[in-house]
Every structure is written in structure tokens, then in C-alpha cells.
C-alpha positions, 0 to 999 in steps of 0.5 A, spaced: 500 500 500 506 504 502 508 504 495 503 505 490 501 510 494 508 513 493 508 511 486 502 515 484 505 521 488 511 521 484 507 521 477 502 526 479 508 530 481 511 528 474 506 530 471 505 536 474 512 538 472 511 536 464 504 540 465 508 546 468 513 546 463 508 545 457 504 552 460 510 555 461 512 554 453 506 555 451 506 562 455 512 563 451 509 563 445 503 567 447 507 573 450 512 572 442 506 572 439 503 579 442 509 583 442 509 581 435 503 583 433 504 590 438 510 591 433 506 590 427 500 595 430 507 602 431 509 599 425 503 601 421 501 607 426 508 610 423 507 608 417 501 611 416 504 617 420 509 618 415 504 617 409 499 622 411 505 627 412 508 626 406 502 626 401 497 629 405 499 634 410 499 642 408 500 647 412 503 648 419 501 643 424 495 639 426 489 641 430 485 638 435 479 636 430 483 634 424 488 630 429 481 626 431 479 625 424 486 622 422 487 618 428 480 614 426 483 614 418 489 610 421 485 606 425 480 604 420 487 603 415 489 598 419 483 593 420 483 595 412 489 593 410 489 586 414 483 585 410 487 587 404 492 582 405 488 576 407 484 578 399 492 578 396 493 572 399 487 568 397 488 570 391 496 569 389 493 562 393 488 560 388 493 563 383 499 558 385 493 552 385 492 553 378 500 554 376 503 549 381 502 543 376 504 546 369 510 549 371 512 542 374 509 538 368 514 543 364 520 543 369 519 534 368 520 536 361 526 540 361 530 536 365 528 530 362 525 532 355 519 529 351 518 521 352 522 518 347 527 523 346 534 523 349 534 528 354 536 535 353 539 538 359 546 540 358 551 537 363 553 541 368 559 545 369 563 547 375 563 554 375 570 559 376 570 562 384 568 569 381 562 566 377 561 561 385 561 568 388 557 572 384 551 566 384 551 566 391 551 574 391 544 573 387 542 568 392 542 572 398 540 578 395 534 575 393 532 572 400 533 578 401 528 581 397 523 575 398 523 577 406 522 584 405 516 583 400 512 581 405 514 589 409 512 593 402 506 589 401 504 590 408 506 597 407 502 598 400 496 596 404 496 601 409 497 606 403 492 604 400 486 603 406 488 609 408 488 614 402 481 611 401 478 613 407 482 619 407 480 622 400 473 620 403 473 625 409 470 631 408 
């Protein structure tokens, strides 16, 4: 009896040590995902900012009734443009569904040619070290594109959100 009892206490006390540790990581991930989401919202604020300064703004400052006008614009903006990115999403999803078996059917052909024919694909060849530099180069600068693309998209769509509730304004 002493020990089933002393057995079930070590594994309710495993247990408890593999639950507290889960929510510790899951809380991890939960308070990541807020300041992320904190950081895209100043992002948007500040962009917007600097939209409206740069296309908008005339004369000297910003008074009160026109600083609650711009502040509603913004906040509107922002829904807005998520919405807008969810829209470019779906439809470049779509787009890559319709695309994706094409361009491998036409990649399966390439490397092998049609059937019956011997295959196209020239052998490779090694490349200098200037040339071995040069891809890599153009490797990374086009990872580097590929990872602000999402920034710039984010940022067209404030634009946009946000100068067609401006325009909007009486």
C-alpha cells in the first residue's frame, strides 16, 4: 500500500512538472506572439504617420479636430489593410493552385525532355570562384528581397486603406 501510494505521488508530481513546463512554453509563445503583433500595430501607426505627412499634410501643424479625424483614418487603415492582405493572399493562393502543376509538368520536361527523346539538359559545369561568388551574391540578395516583400506589401496596404478613407473625409 506504502508504495503505490508513493508511486502515484511521484507521477502526479511528474506530471505536474511536464504540465508546468508545457504552460510555461506555451506562455512563451503567447507573450512572442503579442509583442509581435504590438510591433506590427507602431509599425503601421508610423507608417501611416509618415504617409499622411508626406502626401497629405499642408500647412503648419495639426489641430485638435483634424488630429481626431486622422487618428480614426489610421485606425480604420489598419483593420483595412489586414483585410487587404488576407484578399492578396487568397488570391496569389488560388493563383499558385492553378500554376503549381504546369510549371512542374514543364520543369519534368526540361530536365528530362519529351518521352522518347534523349534528354536535353546540358551537363553541368563547375563554375570559376568569381562566377561561385557572384551566384551566391544573387542568392542572398534575393532572400533578401523575398523577406522584405512581405514589409512593402504590408506597407502598400496601409497606403492604400488609408488614402481611401482619407480622400473620403470631408
Amino acid at each position: 500500500v506504502g508504495g503505490d501510494l508513493m508511486r502515484a505521488a511521484v507521477d502526479a508530481s511528474l506530471a505536474a512538472a511536464v504540465w508546468r513546463r508545457a504552460w510555461r512554453r506555451a506562455a512563451a509563445a503567447l507573450r512572442l506572439a503579442r509583442r509581435a503583433d504590438e510591433f506590427a500595430v507602431t509599425f503601421a501607426w508610423a507608417t501611416l504617420f509618415d504617409h499622411y505627412c508626406a502626401r497629405h499634410h499642408v500647412g503648419l501643424g495639426v489641430d485638435l479636430p483634424r488630429a481626431r479625424e486622422l487618428r480614426a483614418a489610421m485606425a480604420s487603415s489598419v483593420s483595412a489593410a489586414r483585410r487587404g492582405l488576407v484578399r492578396r493572399a487568397l488570391r496569389a493562393s488560388g493563383g499558385m493552385i492553378v500554376a503549381t502543376p504546369r510549371a512542374l509538368l514543364e520543369t519534368v520536361q526540361r530536365r528530362i525532355g519529351p518521352p522518347g527523346e534523349a534528354s536535353s539538359r546540358p551537363p553541368a559545369k563547375a563554375l570559376a570562384p568569381d562566377e561561385a561568388r557572384a551566384a551566391r551574391a544573387s542568392r542572398a540578395q534575393a532572400a533578401a528581397e523575398a523577406l522584405a516583400a512581405p514589409v512593402r506589401l504590408w506597407g502598400e496596404e496601409l497606403a492604400i486603406a488609408f488614402d481611401a478613407r482619407w480622400t473620403r473625409e470631408p
